[in-house]
Structure formats: structure tokens, C-alpha cells
C-alpha positions as CSV (number, residue, x, y, z in Angstrom):
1,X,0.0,0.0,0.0
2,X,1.7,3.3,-0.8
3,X,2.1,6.0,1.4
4,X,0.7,9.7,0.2
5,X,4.3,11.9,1.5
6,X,3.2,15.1,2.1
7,X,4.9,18.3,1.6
8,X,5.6,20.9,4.3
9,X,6.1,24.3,3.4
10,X,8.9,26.5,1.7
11,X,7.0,29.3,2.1
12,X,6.8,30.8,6.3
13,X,4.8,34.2,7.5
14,X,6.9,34.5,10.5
15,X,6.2,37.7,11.6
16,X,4.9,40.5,13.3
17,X,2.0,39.6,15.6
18,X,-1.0,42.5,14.3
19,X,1.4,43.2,11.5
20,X,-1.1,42.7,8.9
21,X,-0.4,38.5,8.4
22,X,-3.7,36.9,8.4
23,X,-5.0,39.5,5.7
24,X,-1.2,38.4,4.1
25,X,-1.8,35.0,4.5
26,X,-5.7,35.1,3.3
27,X,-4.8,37.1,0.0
28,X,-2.3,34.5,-0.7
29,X,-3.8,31.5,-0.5
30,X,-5.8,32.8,-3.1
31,X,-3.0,32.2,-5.3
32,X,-3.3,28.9,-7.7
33,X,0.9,28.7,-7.2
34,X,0.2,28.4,-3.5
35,X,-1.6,25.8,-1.1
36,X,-2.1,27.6,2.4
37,X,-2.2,25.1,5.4
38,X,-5.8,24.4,6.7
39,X,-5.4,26.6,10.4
40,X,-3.4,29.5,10.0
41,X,-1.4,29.6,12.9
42,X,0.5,26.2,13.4
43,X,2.4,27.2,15.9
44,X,4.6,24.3,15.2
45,X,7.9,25.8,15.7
46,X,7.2,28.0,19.0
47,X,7.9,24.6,21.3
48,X,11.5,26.0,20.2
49,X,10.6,29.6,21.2
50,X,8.8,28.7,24.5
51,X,10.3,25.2,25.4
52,X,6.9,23.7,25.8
53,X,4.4,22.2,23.8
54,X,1.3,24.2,22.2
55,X,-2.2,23.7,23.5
56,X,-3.0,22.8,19.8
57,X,-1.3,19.9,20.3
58,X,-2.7,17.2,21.9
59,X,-0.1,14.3,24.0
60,X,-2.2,11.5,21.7
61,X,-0.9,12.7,18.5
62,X,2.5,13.7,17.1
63,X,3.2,17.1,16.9
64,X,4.9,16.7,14.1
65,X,2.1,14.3,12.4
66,X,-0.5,16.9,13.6
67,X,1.6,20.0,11.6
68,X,1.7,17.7,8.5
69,X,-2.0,17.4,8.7
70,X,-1.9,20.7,8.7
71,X,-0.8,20.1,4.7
72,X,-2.5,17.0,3.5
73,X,-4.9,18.9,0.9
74,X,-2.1,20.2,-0.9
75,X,-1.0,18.9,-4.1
76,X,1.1,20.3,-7.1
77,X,1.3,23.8,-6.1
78,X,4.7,25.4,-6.3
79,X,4.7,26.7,-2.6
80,X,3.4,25.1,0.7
81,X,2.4,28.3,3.2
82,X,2.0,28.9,7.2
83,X,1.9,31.6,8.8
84,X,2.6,31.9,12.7
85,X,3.9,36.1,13.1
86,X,5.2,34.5,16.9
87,X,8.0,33.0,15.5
88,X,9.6,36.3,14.5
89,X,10.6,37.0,18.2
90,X,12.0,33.2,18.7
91,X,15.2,33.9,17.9
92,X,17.6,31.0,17.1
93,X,16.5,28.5,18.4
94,X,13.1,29.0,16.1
95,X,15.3,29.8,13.1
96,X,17.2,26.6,13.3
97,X,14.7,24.2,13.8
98,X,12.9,26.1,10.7
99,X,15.7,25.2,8.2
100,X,16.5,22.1,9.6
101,X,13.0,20.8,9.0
102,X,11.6,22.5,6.2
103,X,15.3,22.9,4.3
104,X,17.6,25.6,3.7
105,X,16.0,27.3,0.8
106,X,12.2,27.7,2.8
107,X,11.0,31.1,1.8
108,X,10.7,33.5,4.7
109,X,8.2,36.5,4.9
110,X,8.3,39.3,7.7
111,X,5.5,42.1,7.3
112,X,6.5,45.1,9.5
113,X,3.9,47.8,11.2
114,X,4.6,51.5,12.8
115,X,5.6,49.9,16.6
116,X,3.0,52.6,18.5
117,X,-0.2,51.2,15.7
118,X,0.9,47.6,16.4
119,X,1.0,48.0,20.2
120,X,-2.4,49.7,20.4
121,X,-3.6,47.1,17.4
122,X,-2.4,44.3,19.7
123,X,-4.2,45.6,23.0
124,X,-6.9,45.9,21.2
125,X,-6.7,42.3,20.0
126,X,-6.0,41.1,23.9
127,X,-9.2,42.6,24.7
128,X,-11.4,41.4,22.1
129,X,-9.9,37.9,22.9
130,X,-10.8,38.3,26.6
131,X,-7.5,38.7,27.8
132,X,-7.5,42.0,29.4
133,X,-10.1,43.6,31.2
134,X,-12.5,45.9,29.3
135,X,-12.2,49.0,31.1
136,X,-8.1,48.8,31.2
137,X,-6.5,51.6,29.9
138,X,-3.6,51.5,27.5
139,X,-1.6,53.7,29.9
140,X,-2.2,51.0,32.3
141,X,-1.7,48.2,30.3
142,X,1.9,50.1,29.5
143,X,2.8,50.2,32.8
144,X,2.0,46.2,33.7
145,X,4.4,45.6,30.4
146,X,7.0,47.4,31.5
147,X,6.9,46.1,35.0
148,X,7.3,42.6,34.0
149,X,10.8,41.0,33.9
150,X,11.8,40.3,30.4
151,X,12.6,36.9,31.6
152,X,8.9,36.6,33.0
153,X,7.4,38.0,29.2
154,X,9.1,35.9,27.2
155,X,7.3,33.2,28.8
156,X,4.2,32.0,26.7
157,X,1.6,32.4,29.6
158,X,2.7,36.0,29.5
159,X,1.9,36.4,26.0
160,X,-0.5,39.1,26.5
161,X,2.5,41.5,28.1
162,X,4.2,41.1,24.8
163,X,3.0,44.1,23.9
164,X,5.6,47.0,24.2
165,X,8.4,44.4,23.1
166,X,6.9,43.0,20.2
167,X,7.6,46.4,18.6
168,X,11.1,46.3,19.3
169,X,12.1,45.5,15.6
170,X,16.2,45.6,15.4
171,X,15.9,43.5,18.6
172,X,15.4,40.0,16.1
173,X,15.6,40.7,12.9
174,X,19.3,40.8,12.6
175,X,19.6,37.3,13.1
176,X,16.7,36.6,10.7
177,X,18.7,38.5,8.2
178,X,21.7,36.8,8.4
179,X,20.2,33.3,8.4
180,X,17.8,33.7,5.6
181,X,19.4,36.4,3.0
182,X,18.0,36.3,-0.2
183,X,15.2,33.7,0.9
184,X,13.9,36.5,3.0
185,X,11.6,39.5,2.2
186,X,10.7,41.8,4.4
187,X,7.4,44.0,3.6
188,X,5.4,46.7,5.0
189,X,2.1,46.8,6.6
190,X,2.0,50.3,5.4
191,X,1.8,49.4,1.4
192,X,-0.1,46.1,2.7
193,X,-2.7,49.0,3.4
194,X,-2.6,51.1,0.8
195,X,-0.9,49.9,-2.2
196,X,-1.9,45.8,-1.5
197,X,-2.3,45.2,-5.2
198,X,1.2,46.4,-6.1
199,X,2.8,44.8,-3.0
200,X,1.0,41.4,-4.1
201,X,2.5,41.2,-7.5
202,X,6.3,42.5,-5.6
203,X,5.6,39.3,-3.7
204,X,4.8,37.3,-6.8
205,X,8.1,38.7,-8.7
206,X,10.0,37.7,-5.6
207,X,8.4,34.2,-5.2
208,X,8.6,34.0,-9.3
209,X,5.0,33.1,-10.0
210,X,2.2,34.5,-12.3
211,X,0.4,37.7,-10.9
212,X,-0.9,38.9,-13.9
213,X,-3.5,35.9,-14.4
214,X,-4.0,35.7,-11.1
215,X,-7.7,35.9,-10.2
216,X,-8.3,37.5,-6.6
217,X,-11.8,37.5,-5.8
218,X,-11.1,38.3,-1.9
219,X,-9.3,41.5,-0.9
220,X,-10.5,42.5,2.4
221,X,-9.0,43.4,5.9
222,X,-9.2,40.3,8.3
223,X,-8.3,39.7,11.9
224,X,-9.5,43.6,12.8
225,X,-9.9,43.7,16.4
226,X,-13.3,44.9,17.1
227,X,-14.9,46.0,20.8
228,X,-18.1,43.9,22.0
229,X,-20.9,44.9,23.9
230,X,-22.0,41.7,25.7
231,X,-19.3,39.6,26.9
232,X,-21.0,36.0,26.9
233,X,-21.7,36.5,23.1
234,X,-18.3,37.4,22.4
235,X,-16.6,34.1,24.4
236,X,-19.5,31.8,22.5
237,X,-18.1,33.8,19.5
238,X,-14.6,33.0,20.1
239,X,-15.3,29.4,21.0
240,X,-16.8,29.0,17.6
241,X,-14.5,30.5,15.6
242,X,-11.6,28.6,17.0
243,X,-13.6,25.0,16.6
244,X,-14.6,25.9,12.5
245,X,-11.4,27.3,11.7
246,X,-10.6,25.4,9.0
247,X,-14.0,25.7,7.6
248,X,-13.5,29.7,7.5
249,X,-9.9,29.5,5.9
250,X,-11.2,27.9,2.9
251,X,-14.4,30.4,2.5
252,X,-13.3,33.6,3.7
253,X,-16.2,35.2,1.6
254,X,-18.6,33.6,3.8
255,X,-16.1,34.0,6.6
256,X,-16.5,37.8,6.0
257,X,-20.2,37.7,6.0
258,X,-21.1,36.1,8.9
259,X,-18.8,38.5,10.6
260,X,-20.4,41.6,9.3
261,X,-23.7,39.9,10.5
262,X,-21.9,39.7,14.0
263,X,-20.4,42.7,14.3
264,X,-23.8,44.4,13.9
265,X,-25.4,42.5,17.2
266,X,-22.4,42.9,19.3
267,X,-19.4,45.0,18.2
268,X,-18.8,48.8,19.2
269,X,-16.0,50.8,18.6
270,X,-13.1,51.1,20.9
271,X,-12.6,54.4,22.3
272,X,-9.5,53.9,23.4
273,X,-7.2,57.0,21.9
274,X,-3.6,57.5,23.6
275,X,-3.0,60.3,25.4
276,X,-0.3,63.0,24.0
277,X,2.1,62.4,26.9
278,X,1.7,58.9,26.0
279,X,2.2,58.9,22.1
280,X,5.3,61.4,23.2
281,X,6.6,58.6,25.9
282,X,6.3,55.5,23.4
283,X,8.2,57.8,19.8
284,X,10.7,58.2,22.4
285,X,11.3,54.7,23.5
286,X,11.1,53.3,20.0
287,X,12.9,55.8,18.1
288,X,16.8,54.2,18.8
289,X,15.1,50.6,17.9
290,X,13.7,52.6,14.7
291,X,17.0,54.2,13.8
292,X,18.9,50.3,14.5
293,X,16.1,48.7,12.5
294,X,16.8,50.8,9.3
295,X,20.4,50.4,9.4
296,X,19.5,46.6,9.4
297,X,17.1,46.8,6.5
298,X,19.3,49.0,4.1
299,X,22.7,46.8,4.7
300,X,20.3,43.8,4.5
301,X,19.4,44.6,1.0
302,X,15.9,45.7,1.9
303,X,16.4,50.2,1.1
304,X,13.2,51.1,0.3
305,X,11.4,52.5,3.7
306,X,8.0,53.7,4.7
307,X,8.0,57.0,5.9
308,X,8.3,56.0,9.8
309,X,11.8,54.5,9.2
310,X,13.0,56.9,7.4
311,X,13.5,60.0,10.2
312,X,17.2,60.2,11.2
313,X,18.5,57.6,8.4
């Protein structure tokens, strides 16, 4: 009896958490040259970044067996995708185990966002995902980051904390750089935004398939955090969307639908603005991160900046 062998990807989103990935990774997988796995987020390679096993997988199955599952539907396409924006901040140990199981020449994507829109993106996101109290402020939530150890945030039951850090660029991608070179492409949430047509056929150039006959019937924003207004619907919400994942990855139309409908019965805007002292406070403690992260992207062969990299270059 033979044995289907199924291929694992050559083609990673590995970063930024609330960087823009999962509308990335849903325009992509649009792509007849690409097969997307069936769950976004395998987190297969963070046991290397936290030293412990995700709740995804469960002690009865392989983890490795479970992230090739992840892959079974594919077939002839040219590239294999995941994307998991955690593993941007794992370091080596992530970076090794990448190449050693998915080979050398694995393609690596890193989609960048302004570090002060990220962090207020990502509390945001904490909230909607019932992480962090509702009436928290961000100045608060700044101060509970920042008095955390780093040794205590880098641990994956501190996740939520992550926040101030996660913007702290030039801290990781050096070694990313180094390890990857020309396998690696960093992009821009910023012409994700507002020039996503264009950056899609950069990507295709790079990746050296067909954008030009490329069909894309789905170009819309995904993974927007959105305030609720009763709590219990937004749990039973949650619970559902995690279970039928894999149903919503392969119909995001319908995916996109259903959310409108939900957002009408329980989402509200977030009033949650920063305060000037605060937006003053946070330029000032990511501006020499800034100025180190585009002295790493123009010797890395990456020269073309958005406009928030570019003061003091």
C-alpha cells in the first residue's frame, strides 16, 4: 500500500503579531501557485521559542504528524504556506529548527507595522480575545508591560504583556537576516494598506509566479480587532471560531459575511485613543530601535522605507 508523502512548506509568514499576516496569508492563499495550510497559525515551531508544547497539540498525536495534517490537501502547487507572526521574536532556536526541517531554501516572509499602531492594534486584540479587562487603559496596560521581567514575558503564559516588546524590531531581525538572506523578504504593513495590489505582484516577482493571471476574488481586511458589547456573546463567538477554523480558511467570503452579520449584534467601537504624553513617551522609547532597524534593513538589502523609518536615516 503506498504512502501519500506530504509536503511541508517552503514558504513561512513568520512575523509581526498584528502586523497585517492573516489579511497576508488570506490574499495569498488565493494564489493557484500556493496551497495555504488548513489553520493559520501552526504554531509548530514556538515549542523552540517557548520550550513547551502548544495547546493545539494534543499528547495522543504527534506534533509533528499533527503539523503535517496541517498540509495534507495540498497537491502540485509550487509553494506550501503557514503563517505563525510568533516566531519572528523566537530567535535561534526557532530559526534553526525552521531550516533544519523545512530545508535551507524555505522562503521566509516578515510584514512590518509602525511599533506605536501595532502596540495599540495588539491591546486591542488582547481585549477582544478576553485577555484584558474591558475597562483597562492603555496607559495602564503600558505600565503592567513594562513592570514585568523580560525573563517573566518571554514566557508563553505571559503572551498578553508582549506588547511593548513586540515592537522592538532591530531587537530580532538581525539574526533573521543573516540566516535567511535572499530567501527573505521583508514587507510593510504600510503598502499592505494602501498599495496591497502592487505589493501582491512585488511578492509574486520575488516568489517567481504569475500575478498577472492571477484571479483575486477576496481582498478585504481580516483579523481587525473589534470591541463587543456583551461579553458572553463574544466568548460563545470566540469558541466558535476557533472550533470551525478550517471551515473559514477555505471560505473567507462567507467567513466575511457572517462577521459583518456579528459585528452588527455585538461589536462597538473602541474608544481607546492614547493620550499626548503617552504617544510622546512611546516615539521616544522606540525611536533608537527605529533608527537600528533601518540600518539593518538597508545593509540587509531591503532600502526602500516607509516614511516611519526613514526620520534620522
Amino acid at each position: 500500500m503506498n504512502t501519500i508523502k506530504v509536503k511541508l512548506p517552503n514558504l513561512v509568514i513568520a512575523g509581526v503579531v498584528k502586523g497585517g499576516t492573516t489579511s497576508l496569508y488570506t490574499y495569498l492563499s488565493q494564489h493557484p501557485n500556493i496551497c495555504a495550510s488548513s489553520v493559520k497559525e501552526t504554531c509548530y515551531f514556538s515549542v523552540f521559542r517557548y520550550g513547551q508544547l502548544d495547546s493545539r497539540y494534543r499528547q495522543s498525536v504527534s506534533p509533528f504528524n499533527q503539523y503535517k495534517s496541517y498540509f495534507s490537501h495540498c497537491q502540485e502547487q509550487k509553494y506550501i504556506m503557514e503563517a505563525t507572526p510568533g516566531y519572528f521574536e523566537g530567535g535561534m532556536s526557532v530559526i534553526k529548527e525552521i531550516k533544519t526541517t523545512l530545508g535551507e531554501e524555505v522562503k521566509i516572509l516578515i510584514i512590518l507595522r509602525e511599533p506605536i499602531a501595532r502596540l495599540l492594534s495588539f491591546f486591542k486584540y488582547k481585549k477582544s480575545m478576553l485577555a484584558l479587562d474591558k475597562k483597562l487603559t492603555i496607559e495602564q496596560y503600558i505600565k503592567q508591560c513594562e513592570l514585568l521581567s523580560y525573563s517573566e514575558k518571554i514566557k508563553q503564559e505571559n503572551d498578553t504583556y508582549w506588547g511593548l516588546d513586540g515592537g522592538f524590531y532591530a531587537n530580532y531581525l538581525a539574526e533573521w537576516l543573516a540566516s535567511f538572506g535572499k530567501y527573505l523578504k521583508v514587507i510593510f504593513f504600510d503598502d499592505l494598506q494602501s498599495n496591497s495590489q502592487e505589493l501582491l505582484a512585488d511578492i509574486c516577482s520575488w516568489l517567481e509566479i504569475d500575478y498577472e493571471s492571477w484571479q483575486l476574488s477576496y481582498l478585504k481586511v481580516e483579523n481587525k480587532s473589534i470591541n463587543y458589547k456583551n461579553q458572553f456573546l463574544q466568548r460563545l463567538a470566540l469558541t466558535i471560531n476557533q472550533s470551525t477554523e478550517q471551515f473559514w480558511r477555505g471560505n473567507p467570503k462567507i467567513k466575511s459575511q457572517v462577521r459583518e452579520i456579528y459585528y452588527r449584534i455585538n461589536g462597538m467601537p473602541y474608544s481607546d485613543e492614547l493620550k499626548p504624553e503617552t504617544l510622546e513617551y512611546l516615539k521616544e522609547l522606540y525611536k533608537p530601535y527605529n533608527k537600528k532597524l533601518a540600518a539593518q534593513l538597508i545593509s540587509g538589502n531591503h532600502p526602500v522605507l516607509p516614511q516611519w523609518l526613514q526620520t534620522g536615516v
